[in-house]
C-alpha positions as CSV (number, residue, x, y, z in Angstrom):
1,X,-10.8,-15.2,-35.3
2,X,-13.0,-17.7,-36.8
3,X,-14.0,-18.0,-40.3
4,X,-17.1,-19.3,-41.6
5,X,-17.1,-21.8,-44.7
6,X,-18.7,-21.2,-48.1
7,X,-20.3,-23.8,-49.4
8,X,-21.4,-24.5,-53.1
9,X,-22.5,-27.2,-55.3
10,X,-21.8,-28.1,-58.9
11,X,-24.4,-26.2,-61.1
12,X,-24.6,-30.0,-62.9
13,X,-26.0,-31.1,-59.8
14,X,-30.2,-32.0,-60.4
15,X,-32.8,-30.6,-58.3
16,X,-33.2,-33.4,-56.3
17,X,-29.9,-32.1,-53.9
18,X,-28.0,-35.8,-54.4
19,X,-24.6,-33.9,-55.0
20,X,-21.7,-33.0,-52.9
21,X,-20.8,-29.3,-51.7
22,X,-17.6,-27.9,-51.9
23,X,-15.9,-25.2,-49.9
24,X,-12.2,-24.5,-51.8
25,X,-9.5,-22.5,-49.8
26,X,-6.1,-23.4,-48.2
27,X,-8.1,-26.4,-47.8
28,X,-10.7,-28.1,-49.7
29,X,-13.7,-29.3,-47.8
30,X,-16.4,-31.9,-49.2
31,X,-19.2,-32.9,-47.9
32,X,-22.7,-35.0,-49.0
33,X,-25.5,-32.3,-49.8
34,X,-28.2,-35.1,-47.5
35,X,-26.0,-35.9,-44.8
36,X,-24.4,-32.1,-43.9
37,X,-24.3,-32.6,-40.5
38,X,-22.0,-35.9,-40.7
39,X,-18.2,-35.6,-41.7
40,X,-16.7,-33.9,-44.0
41,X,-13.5,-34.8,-46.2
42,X,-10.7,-31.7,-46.0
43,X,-7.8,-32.3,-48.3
44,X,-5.3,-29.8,-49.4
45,X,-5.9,-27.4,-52.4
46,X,-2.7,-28.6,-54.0
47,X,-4.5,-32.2,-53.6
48,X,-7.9,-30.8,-55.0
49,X,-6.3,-29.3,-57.4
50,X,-4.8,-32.4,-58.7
51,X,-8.1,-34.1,-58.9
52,X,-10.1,-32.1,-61.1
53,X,-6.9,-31.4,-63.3
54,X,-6.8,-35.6,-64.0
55,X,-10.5,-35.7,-64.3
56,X,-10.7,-32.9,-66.7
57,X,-8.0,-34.9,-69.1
58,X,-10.3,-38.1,-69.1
């Protein structure tokens, strides 16, 4: 069975697509909104998680 990745972008993000996209799950992918087709970071949620809990206390 093979699942397909959602991806979405921060609606902070300008028009002019210089952002990175997000896919969250089990694991969190991340990827460059210009250079899709390149790698991609995958972390675990617990790590993502972690992430946007110390940038939100900044």
């Amino acid at each position: 069975m093979t699942s397909e990745i959602t991806w979405h972008k921060s609606s902070y993000s300008g028009a002019q697509g210089d952002c990175v996209e997000v896919s969250e799950g089990p694991t969190t992918h991340l990827r460059d909104t210009q250079h899709r087709a390149q790698a991609q970071l995958n972390v675990p949620h617990t790590e993502w998680t972690a992430l946007l809990n110390a940038l939100r206390t900044r």
